[in-house]
C-alpha positions in Angstrom: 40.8 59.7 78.8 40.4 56.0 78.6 43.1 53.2 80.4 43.0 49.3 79.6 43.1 47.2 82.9 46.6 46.5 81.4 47.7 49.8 81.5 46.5 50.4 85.1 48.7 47.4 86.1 51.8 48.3 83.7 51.5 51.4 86.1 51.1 49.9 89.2 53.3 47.0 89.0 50.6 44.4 89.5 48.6 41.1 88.1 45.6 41.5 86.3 43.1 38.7 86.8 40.2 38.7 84.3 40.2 40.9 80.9 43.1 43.0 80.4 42.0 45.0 77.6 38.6 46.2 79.3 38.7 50.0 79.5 38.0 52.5 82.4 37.2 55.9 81.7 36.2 57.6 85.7 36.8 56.8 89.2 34.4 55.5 91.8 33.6 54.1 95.0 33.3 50.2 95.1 29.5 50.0 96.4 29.0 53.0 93.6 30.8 51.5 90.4 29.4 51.2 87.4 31.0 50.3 83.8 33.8 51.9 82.7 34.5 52.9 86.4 37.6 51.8 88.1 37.7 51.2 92.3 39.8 49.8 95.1 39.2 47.3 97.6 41.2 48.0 101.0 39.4 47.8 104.2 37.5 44.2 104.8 34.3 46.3 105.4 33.4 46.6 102.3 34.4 43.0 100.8 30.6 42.1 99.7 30.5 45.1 97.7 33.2 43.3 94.9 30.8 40.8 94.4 27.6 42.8 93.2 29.9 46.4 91.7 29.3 46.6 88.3 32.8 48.5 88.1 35.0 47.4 85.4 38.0 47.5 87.1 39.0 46.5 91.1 42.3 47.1 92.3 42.7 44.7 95.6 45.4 43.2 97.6 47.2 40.4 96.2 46.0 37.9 99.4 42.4 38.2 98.1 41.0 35.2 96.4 36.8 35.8 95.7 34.7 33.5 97.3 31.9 33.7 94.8 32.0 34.8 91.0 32.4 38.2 90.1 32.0 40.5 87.1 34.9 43.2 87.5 38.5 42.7 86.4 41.1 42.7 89.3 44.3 44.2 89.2 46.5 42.4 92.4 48.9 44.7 94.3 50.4 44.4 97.5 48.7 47.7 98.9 45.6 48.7 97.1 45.2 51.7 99.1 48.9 52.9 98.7 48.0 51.9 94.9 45.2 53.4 94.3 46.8 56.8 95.4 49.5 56.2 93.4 46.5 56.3 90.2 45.1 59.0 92.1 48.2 61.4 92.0 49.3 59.6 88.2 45.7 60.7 86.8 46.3 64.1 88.4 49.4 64.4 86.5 48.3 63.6 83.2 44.9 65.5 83.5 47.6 68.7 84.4 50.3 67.7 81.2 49.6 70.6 79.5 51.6 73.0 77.4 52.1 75.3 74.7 50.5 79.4 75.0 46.8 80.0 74.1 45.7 82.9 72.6 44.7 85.8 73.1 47.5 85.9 76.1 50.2 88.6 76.7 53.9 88.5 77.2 55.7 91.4 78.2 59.4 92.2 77.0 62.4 90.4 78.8 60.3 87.8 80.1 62.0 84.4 80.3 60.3 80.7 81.0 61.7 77.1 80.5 60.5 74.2 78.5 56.5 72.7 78.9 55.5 75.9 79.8 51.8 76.0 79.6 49.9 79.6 79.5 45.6 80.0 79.1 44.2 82.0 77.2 43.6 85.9 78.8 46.6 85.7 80.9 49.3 88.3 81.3 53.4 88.2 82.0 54.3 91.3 83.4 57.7 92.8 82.3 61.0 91.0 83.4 59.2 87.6 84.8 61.4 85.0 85.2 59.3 81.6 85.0 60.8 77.6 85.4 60.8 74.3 83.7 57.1 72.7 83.9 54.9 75.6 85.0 51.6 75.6 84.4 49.3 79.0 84.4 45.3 78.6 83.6 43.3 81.1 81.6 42.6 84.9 83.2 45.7 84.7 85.5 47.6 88.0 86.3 51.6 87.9 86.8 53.3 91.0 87.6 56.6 92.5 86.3 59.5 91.0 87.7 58.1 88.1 89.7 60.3 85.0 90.0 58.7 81.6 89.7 60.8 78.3 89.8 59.9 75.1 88.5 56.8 72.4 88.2 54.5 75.0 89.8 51.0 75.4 88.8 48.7 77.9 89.0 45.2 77.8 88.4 42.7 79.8 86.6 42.0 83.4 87.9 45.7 83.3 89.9 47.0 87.4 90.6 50.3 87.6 91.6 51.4 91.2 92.2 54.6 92.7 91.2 58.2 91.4 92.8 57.0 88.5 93.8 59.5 85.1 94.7 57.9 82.0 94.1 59.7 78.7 94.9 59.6 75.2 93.3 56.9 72.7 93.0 54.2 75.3 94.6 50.8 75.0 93.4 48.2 77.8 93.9 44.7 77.8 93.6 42.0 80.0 91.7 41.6 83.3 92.8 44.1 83.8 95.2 45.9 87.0 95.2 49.7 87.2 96.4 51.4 90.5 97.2 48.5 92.5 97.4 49.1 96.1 99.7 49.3 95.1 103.3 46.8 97.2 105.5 49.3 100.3 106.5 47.2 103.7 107.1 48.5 106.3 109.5 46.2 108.5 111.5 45.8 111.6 110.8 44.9 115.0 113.6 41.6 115.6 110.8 40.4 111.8 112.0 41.1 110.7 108.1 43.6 108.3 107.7 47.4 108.3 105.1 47.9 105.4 103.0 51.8 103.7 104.3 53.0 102.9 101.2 53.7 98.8 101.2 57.2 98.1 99.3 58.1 94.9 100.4 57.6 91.7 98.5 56.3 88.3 99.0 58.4 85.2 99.3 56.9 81.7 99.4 58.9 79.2 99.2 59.2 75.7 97.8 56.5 73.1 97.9 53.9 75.1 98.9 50.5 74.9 98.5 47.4 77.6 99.0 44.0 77.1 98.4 41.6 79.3 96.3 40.7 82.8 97.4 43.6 83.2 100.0 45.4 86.7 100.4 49.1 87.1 101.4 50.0 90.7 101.5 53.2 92.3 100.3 55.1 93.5 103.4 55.5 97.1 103.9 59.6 96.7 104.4 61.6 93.5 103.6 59.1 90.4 103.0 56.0 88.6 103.7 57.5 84.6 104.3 56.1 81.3 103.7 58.7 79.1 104.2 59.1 75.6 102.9 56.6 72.7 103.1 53.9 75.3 104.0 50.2 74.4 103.3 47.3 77.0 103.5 43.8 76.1 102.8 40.9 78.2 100.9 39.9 82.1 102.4 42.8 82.7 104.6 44.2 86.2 105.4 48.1 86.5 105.7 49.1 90.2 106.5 52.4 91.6 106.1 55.3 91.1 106.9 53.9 87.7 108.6 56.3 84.6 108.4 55.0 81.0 108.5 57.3 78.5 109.2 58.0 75.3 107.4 55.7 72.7 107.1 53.0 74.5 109.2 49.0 74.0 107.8 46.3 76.3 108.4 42.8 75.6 108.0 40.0 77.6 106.0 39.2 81.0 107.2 42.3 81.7 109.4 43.6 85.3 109.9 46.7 86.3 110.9 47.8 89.8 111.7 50.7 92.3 110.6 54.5 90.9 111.5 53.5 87.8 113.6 55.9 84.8 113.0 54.6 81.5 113.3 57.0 78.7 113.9 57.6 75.3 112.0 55.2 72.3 112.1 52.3 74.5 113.5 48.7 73.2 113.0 46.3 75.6 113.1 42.5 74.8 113.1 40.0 76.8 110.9 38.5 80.6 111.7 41.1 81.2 114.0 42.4 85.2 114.5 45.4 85.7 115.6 47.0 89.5 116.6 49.9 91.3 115.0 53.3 91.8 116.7 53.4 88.2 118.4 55.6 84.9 117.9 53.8 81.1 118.1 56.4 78.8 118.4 57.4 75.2 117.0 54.8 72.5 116.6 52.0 74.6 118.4 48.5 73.6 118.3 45.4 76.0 117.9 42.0 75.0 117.8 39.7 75.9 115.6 37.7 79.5 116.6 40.6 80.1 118.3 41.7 83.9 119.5 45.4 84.4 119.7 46.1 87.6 121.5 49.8 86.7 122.8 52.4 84.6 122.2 52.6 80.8 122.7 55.7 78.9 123.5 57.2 75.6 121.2 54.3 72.7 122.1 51.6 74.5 123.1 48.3 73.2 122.5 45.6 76.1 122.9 41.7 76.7 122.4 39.6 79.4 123.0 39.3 83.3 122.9 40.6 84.4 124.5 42.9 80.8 123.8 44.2 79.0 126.7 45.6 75.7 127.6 43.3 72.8 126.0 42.9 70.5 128.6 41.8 73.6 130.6 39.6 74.5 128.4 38.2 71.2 128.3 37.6 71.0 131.8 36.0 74.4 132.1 33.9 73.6 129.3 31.8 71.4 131.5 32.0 74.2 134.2 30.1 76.3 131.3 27.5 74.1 130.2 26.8 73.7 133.8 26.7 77.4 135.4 22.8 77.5 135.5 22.9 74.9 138.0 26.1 75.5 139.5 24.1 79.3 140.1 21.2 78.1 141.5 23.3 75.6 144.0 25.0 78.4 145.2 21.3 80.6 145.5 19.9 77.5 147.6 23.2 77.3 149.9 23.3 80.8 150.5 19.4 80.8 151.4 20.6 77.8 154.0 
């Protein structure tokens, strides 16, 4: 998909200085460009980098004035950054302006969607489905019967979302991640095997979330798996049932998080963290990455470690740790005094 530098600026609101009808086809760092590329130029840093890039198309604050001739076309804004993120999340929406139903794809009976609707090919609606306005669904995705999934959401290739499901608006999900699987429910038994608990519940995420690829939230086993509002989960994470995550908490790659624990709102969790069933973390808690939670933590706590404890203790017993060989052979000499 090609743009004219005239375009670009129709889009951004700004002046273009040099050719407007010179195309760009790809995006690319200023020191990197080449033709038919299109950059920015924001942080002083890199301002002899304009004057050799062979990119077609610069996009730079409207107080720069080149000291020496250059080749590329500029496009003056009064943020480049805040502009060239603007292009950034414009390109993102056009690449995704798809719609219409591939074939082969299969739609069960009483299933309902709104306008723009876009379905791959080798997907299939369950029955009773009830999808929004704008939703997008890449090829080999799974939807099962009677899931709920409100408007401007996409989901990319390889999606399965399990029966029952509640999906909000504006939620995007990526590739291979599987909501509303069975939560992990067996019951001992006196032979030493174990009984399936059969899991019931449902998932409910809802809107303006986002989950990366190959993340699991399991259906809960009564009532609902949450993920409330503002939510953003990254790739491989683990949400068990009956777990609710409160609004606009993130949680980095590799995170698990045990049966019926309920994380508060603005949480930020750090990757490869475990934390136990049964417990609450409150509001706007921090946990470090290869955390261990095995309790609760109050609003504002900012933990590391496993077992996790306060940060700045940790910190400070870290150099205890990297230390104990000497700190043991001080103690051997004193004692032998």
């Amino acid at each position: 998909m090609k743009f004219t530098a005239a375009q670009i600026a129709g889009i951004l609101q700004g002046e273009v200085v040099g050719n407007p009808e010179v195309e760009v086809y790809k995006l690319a760092k200023i020191e990197e460009g080449t033709e038919g590329s299109l950059t920015f130029l924001a942080n002083p840093k890199y301002i002899n980098h304009i004057y050799s890039t062979q990119a077609s198309v610069t996009i730079v604050n409207n107080t720069f004035e080149p000291e020496q001739e250059i080749s590329t076309t500029l496009i003056k804004v009064e943020d480049a950054y805040k502009a060239f993120s603007q292009l950034l999340e414009y390109y993102n929406q056009v690449k995704l302006m798809k719609s219409g139903i591939e074939h082969p794809s299969v739609i069960s009976e009483d299933v309902t969607y709104g306008s723009d609707l876009y379905l791959g090919s080798f997907c299939y609606i369950g029955k009773n489905v009830k999808i929004g306005k704008n939703v997008k669904i890449y090829p080999n995705s799974f939807i099962g019967d009677n899931v709920v999934i409100g408007n401007n959401c996409v989901f990319f290739a390889g999606v399965r979302i399990y029966s029952e499901t509640v999906i909000g608006n504006n939620c995007t999900i990526h590739s291979g991640t599987i909501i509303g699987s069975d939560g992990f429910g067996f019951a001992p038994q006196e032979d030493g095997t174990y009984k399936k608990v059969p899991q019931i519940g449902n998932v409910i995420i809802e809107d303006n979330v986002e989950i990366g690829a190959c993340s699991t939230i399991d259906r809960a086993t009564l009532g609902s798996t949450i993920i409330r509002n503002g939510v953003k989960l990254d790739n491989h994470i683990q949400v068990a049932h009956n777990v609710e995550i409160g609004e606009n908490t993130v949680i980095a790659s590799q995170t698990g998080i045990a049966g019926s624990t309920k994380i508060g709102k603005n949480c930020m969790i750090g990757g490869q963290v475990g934390i136990v069933g049964h417990i609450t973390i409150g509001n706007n808690v921090k946990i470090q990455a290869q955390s261990g939670i095995g309790k609760s933590l109050a609003d504002g706590e900012v933990v590391q470690g496993t077992p996790a404890f306060n940060y700045g203790d940790f910190a400070k017993s870290f150099v205890h740790f990297k230390n104990l060989p000497k700190i043991v052979a001080d103690i051997e000499n004193l004692k032998k005094q």
